[in-house]
C-alpha positions in Angstrom: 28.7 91.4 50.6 30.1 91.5 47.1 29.1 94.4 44.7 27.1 93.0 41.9 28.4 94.9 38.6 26.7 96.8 36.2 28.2 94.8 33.5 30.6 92.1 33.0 31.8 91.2 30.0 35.0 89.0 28.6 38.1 90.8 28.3 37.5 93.3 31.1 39.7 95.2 33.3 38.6 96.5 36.4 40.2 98.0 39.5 38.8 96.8 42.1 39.1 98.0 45.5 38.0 96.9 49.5 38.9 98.1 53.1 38.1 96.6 56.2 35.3 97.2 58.2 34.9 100.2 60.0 38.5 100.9 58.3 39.7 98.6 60.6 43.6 96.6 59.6 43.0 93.4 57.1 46.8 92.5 57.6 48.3 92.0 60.8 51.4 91.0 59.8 54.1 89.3 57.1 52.0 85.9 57.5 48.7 87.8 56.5 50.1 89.1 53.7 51.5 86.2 52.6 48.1 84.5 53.1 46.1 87.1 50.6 48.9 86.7 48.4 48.8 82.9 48.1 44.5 83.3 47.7 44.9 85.9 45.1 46.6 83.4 43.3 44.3 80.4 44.1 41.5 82.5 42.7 43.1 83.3 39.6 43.7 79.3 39.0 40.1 78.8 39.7 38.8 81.9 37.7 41.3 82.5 35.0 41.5 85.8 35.7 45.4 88.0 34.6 46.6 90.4 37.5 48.5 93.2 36.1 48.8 95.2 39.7 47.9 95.1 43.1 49.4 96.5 46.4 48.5 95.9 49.9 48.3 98.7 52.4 47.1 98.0 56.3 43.8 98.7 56.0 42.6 98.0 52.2 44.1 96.4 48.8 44.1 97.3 45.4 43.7 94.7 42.4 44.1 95.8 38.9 42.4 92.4 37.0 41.7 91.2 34.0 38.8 88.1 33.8 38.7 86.5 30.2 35.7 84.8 31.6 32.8 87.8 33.3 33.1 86.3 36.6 34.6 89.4 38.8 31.3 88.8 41.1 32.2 85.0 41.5 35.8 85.4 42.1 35.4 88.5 44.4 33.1 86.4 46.6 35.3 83.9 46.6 38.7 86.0 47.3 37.2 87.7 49.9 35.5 85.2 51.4 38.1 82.2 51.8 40.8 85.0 52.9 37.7 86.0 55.5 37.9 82.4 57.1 41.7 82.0 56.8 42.2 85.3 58.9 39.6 84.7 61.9 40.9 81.5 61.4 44.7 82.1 62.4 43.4 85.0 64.8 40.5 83.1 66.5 38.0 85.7 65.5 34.6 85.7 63.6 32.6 88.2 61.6 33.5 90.4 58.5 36.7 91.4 58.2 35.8 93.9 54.8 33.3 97.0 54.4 30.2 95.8 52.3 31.3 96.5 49.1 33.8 96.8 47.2 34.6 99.0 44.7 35.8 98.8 41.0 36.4 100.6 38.2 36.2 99.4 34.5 39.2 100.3 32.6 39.4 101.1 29.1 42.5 98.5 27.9 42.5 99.7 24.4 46.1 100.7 24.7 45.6 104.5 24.6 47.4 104.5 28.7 44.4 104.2 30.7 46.0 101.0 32.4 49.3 102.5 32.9 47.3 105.5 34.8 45.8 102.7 37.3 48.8 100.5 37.5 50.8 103.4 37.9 48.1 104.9 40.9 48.3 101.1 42.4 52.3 101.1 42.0 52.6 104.7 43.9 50.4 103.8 46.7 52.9 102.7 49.2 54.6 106.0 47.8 51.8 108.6 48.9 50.9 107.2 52.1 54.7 107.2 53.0 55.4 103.6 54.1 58.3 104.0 51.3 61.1 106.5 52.5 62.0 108.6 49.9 65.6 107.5 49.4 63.9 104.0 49.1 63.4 102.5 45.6 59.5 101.3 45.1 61.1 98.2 44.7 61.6 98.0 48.2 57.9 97.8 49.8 57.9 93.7 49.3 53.4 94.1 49.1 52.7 95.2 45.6 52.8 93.4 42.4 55.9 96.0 41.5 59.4 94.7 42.9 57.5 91.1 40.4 57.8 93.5 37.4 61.2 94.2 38.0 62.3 90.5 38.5 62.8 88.2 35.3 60.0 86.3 33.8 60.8 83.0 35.5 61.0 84.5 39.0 57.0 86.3 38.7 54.2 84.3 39.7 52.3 83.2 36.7 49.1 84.8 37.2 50.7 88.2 37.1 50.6 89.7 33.4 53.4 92.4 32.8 53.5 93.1 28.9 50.2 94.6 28.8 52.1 97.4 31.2 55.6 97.2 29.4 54.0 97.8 26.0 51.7 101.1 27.6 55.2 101.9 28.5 56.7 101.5 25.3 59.3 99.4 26.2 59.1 96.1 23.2 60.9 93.9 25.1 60.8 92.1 28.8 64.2 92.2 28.8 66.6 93.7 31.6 67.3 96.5 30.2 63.5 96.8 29.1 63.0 96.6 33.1 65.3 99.1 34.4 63.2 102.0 31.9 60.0 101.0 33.5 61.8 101.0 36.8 63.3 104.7 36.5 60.2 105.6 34.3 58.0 104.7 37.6 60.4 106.3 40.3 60.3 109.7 38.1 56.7 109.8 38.6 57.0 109.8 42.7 57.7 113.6 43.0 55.1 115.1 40.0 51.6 116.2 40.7 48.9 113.9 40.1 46.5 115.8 38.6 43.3 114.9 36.4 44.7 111.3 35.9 44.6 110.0 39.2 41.4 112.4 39.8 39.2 110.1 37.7 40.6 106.9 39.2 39.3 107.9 42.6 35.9 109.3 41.8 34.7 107.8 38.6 32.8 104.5 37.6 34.6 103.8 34.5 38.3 105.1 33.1 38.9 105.6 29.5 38.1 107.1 26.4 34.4 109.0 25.9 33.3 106.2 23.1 34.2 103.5 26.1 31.7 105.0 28.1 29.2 105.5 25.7 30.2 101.4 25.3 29.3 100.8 28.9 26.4 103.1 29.3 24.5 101.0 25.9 24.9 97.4 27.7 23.9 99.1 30.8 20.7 100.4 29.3 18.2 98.6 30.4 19.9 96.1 32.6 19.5 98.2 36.0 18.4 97.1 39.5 19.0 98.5 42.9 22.5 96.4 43.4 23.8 99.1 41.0 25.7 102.7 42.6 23.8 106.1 42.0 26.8 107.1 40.0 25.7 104.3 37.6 22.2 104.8 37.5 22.9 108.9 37.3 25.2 108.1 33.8 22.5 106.1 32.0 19.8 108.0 32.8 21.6 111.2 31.7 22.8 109.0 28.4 19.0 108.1 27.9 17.9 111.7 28.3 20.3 112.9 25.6 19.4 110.7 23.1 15.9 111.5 23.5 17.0 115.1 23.3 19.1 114.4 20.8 16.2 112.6 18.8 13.8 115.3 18.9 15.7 118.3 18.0 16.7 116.5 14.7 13.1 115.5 14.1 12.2 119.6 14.7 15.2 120.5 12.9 15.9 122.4 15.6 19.8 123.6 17.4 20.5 123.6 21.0 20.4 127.4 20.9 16.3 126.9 19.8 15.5 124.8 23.1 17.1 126.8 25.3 15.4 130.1 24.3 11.6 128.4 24.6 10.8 129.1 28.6 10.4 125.7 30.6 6.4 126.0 30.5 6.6 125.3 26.9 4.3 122.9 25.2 7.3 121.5 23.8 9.5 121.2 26.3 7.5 119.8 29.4 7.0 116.4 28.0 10.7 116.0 26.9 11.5 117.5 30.6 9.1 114.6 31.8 10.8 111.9 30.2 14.4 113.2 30.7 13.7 113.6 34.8 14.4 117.0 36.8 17.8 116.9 36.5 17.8 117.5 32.6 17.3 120.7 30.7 
């Protein structure tokens, strides 16, 4: 079943990933691949929607997209599904082929390198779980959106979007030169620790800037039901708490330093701690 998002919105960027159920393989083979490949691109004719990664590892995929239009639920559905009947199709099979849900991430595109973290942790998946040698260029694992990049404009299917990428790169111009920066600029990266960046990709809701969250968290507000994660429903709740918080201490003319001093019995206190939840101060 398709995750139902918190939010969509035109413009968005999400990173969006599924494995198969019970972690079981989703590709069998070169034909399989192929297959997704050729629906990935059906769905972004139907759905308008501008790929700027993906990769496909045995057991799960990873799609970097941007929809113009908010229809990630829609086109998900419809990915997932027709690439559902096409494999137990070719393999005389029946039943799910992915987990439940899937699993994005919004992405702040502002430009500030948010994108190129996730394209970069997409691009360097084949990398980390070693089905890339390490005398092998990236280039070489055929099942990612990156050996496209490195090809000129007329050779790159038409639904993948590179410049977005390029100019996070700072590289101005598609060119071939242009390409073999990004190239070496990606193949320096395969050795260094990942650190915080790829951290937040794995574990977060949302990647970018603190005023993008506090974006999200606003058209959130409000807008909850029990299709959403508890991660989500956690963020806005703490948000709302906050601003209550927030509200009253400027109405008491009061600092942070004054609240936490008053004991937790205060008369104060317990209704704020009553309309913030237990998990607030």
């Amino acid at each position: 079943m398709a995750r139902k998002l918190r939010v969509e919105y035109p413009g968005a960027i999400y990173h969006v990933l599924n494995r198969g159920d019970r972690r079981e393989p989703i590709f069998h083979d070169d034909a399989d691949r192929h297959r997704f490949v050729e629906t990935l691109g059906k769905a972004c004719a139907k759905t308008g929607w501008q790929v700027h990664a993906y990769v496909l590892m045995p057991n799960h995929f990873h799609l970097v997209v941007e929809t113009p239009q908010p229809n990630l639920v829609a086109g998900m559905k419809w990915l997932l599904g027709t690439y559902t009947n096409r494999f137990n199709r070719r393999h005389k099979l029946f039943g799910h082929l992915f987990s439940g849900r899937y699993k994005s991430l919004i992405v702040d595109g502002s430009g500030s390198g948010y994108l190129k973290s996730v394209c970069d942790y997409v691009h360097l998946n084949p990398a980390r779980a070693k089905l890339v040698e390490a005398e092998q260029p990236l280039r070489s694992f055929a099942w990612s959106s990156w050996p496209a990049y490195l090809l000129a404009p007329s050779r790159r299917p038409d639904w993948l979007r590179v410049e977005r990428l390029l100019g996070e790169y700072r590289i101005p111009k598609d060119s071939a030169t242009g390409r073999q920066r990004l190239e070496q600029a990606l193949e320096e990266r395969r050795g260094a620790e990942e650190g915080e960046e790829f951290k937040a990709i794995r574990r977060g809701w949302c990647l970018g800037e603190e005023t993008f969250r506090q974006e999200l968290l606003a058209q959130m507000s409000g807008r909850l039901g029990a299709e959403h994660y508890g991660e989500e429903r956690a963020a806005t709740a703490e948000a709302l708490a906050e601003q209550i918080i927030a509200a009253e201490l400027k109405r008491r003319r009061w600092q942070e330093a004054d609240l936490k001093s008053r004991p937790k019995g205060d008369a104060v206190k317990v209704p704020w701690r009553r309309a913030c939840g237990p998990r607030q101060r």
